[in-house]
C-alpha positions as CSV (number, residue, x, y, z in Angstrom):
1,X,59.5,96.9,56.8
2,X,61.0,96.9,60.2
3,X,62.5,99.7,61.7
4,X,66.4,97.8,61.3
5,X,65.7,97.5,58.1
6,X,64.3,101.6,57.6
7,X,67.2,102.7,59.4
8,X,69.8,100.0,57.1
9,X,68.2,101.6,53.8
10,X,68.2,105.0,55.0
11,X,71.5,104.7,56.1
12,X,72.8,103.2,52.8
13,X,70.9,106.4,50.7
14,X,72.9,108.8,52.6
15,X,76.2,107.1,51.8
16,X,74.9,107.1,48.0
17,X,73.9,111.2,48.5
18,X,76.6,112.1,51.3
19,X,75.8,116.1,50.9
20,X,72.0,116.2,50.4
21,X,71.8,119.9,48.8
22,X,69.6,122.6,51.7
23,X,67.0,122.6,48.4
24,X,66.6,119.3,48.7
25,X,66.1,119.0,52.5
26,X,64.0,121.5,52.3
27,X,61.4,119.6,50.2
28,X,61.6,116.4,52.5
29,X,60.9,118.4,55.5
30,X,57.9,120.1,53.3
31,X,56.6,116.4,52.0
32,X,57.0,115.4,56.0
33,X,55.4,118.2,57.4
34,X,52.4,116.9,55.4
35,X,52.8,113.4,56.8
36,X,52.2,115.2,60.6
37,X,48.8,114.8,62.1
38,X,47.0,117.8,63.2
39,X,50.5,119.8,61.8
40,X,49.6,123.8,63.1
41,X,51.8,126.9,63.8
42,X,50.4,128.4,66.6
43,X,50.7,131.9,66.7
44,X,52.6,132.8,70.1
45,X,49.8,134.0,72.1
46,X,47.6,131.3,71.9
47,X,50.8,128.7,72.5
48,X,51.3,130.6,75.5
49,X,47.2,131.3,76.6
50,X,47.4,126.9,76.3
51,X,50.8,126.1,77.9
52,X,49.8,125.5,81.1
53,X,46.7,123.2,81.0
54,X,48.8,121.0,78.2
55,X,51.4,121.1,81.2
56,X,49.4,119.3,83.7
57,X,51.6,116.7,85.6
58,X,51.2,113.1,83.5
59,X,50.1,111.5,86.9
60,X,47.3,113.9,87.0
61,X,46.2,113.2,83.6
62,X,46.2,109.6,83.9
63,X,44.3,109.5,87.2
64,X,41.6,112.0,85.3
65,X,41.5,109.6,82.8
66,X,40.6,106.8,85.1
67,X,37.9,109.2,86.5
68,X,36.1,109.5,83.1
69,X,36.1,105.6,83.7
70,X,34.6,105.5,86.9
71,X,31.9,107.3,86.5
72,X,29.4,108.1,84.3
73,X,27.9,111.6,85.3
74,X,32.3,112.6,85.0
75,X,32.0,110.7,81.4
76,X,28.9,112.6,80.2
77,X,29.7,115.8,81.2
78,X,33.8,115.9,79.9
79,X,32.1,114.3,76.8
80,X,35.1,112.3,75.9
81,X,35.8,108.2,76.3
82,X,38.7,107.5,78.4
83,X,39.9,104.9,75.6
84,X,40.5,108.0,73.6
85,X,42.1,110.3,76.4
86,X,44.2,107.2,76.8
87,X,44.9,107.1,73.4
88,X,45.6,111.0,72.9
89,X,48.4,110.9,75.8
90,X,50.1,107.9,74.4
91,X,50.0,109.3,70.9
92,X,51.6,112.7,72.5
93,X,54.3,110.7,74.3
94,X,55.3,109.4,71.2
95,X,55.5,112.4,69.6
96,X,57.2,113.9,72.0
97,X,60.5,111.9,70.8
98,X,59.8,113.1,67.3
99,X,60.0,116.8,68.6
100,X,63.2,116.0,70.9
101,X,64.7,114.4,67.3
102,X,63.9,117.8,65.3
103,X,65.6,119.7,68.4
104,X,68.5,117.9,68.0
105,X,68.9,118.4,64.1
106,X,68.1,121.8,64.5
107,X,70.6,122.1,66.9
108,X,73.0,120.2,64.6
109,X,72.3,122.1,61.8
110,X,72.5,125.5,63.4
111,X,75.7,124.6,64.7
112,X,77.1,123.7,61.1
113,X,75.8,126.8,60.1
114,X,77.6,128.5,62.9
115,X,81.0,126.7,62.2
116,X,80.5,127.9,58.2
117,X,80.2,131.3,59.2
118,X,82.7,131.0,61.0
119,X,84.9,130.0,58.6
120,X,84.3,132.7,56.4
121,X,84.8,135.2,59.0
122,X,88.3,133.7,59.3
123,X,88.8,133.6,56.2
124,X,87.6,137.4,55.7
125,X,89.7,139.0,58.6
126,X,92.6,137.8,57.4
127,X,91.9,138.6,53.6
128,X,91.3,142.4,55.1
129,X,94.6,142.1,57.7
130,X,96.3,140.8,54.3
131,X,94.8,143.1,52.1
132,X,95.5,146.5,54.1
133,X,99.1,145.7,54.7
134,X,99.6,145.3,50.6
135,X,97.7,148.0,49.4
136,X,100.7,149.8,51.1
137,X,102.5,149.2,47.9
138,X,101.5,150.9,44.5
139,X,101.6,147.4,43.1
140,X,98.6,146.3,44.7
141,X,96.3,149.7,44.6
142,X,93.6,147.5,42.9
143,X,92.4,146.4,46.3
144,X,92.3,150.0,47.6
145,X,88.2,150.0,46.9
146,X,88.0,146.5,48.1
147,X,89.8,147.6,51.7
148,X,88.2,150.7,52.0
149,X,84.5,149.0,51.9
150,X,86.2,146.2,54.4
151,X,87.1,148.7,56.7
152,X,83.9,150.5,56.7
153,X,82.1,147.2,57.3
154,X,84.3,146.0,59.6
155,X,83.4,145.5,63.4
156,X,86.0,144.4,64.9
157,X,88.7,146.7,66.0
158,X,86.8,149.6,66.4
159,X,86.7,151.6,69.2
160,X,82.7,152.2,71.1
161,X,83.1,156.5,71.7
162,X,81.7,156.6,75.0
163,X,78.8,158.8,75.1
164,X,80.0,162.2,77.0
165,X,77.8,162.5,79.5
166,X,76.4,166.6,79.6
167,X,77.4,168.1,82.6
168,X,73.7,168.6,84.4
169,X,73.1,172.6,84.7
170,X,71.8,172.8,88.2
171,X,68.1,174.0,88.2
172,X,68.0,178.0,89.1
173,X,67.2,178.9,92.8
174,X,63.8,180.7,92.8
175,X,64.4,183.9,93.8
176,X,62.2,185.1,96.7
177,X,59.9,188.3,95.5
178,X,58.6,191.0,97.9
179,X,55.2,192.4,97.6
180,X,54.5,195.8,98.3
């Protein structure tokens, strides 16, 4: 199937399943993650202990690679083919444009997550602004519990005491002594 048509089909599913459920995601990212080659979570230190020799400038690389090529005592002691360096940087490359994709949808998704909560923090402030101007009235005392554990909860609007700083004792002046 050519890519046209992938991108036609997949584009028709999601008009049959507009709002995929987070469940369901979930379990195509899972099944995906075990379509990726060589898929590994690198624990942070050893990302970092490796980041700079995977950062070597391309140019570099490529003009190892033609090293490896040109000479045989390079080739046997590197102990790897230049066919297969060449390989390996191409196959990165194109990777690299899956892993600029997942950036963007996880940027995409954060920011719908982002605009949810916010939403509900709208919504929220003015349930409590609401709320604590009727539970003023006797009518509406039901919501007294419901304001009370909003306005412990609640962030906004509160006042940050300063911290009083203690008035620094000055140390005590040594007092000379006589000997006698």
């Amino acid at each position: 199937m050519s890519s046209e048509n992938a991108v036609q089909t997949n584009a028709a599913a999601a008009a049959q399943n507009p709002a995929a459920t987070p469940e369901a995601i979930v379990e195509q990212l899972r099944v995906m993650r075990e379509q990726i080659p060589e898929f590994v979570q690198l624990p942070s230190a050893d990302a970092k202990s490796i980041q700079p020799v995977a950062s070597v400038h391309p140019e570099f690389a490529q003009a190892a690679i033609n090293a490896i090529g040109a000479s045989q005592v390079v080739l046997s002691v590197v102990g790897r083919a230049p066919e297969d360096l060449q390989q390996e940087a191409e196959t990165a490359a194109r990777w690299s444009k899956v892993e600029d994709e997942l950036k963007a949808m996880l940027q995409g998704v954060s920011s719908a997550n982002l605009t949810r909560r916010h939403r509900i923090g709208e919504a929220a402030l003015l349930t409590y602004a609401v709320s604590k101007n009727l539970v003023r009235s006797s009518a509406h005392a039901a919501l007294l519990p419901h304001v009370a554990v909003m306005r412990k909860a609640n962030r906004f609007g509160r006042r940050h005491r300063p911290v009083a700083e203690q008035p620094q004792t000055p140390a005590p002046v040594p007092v000379p002594t006589t000997r006698v």
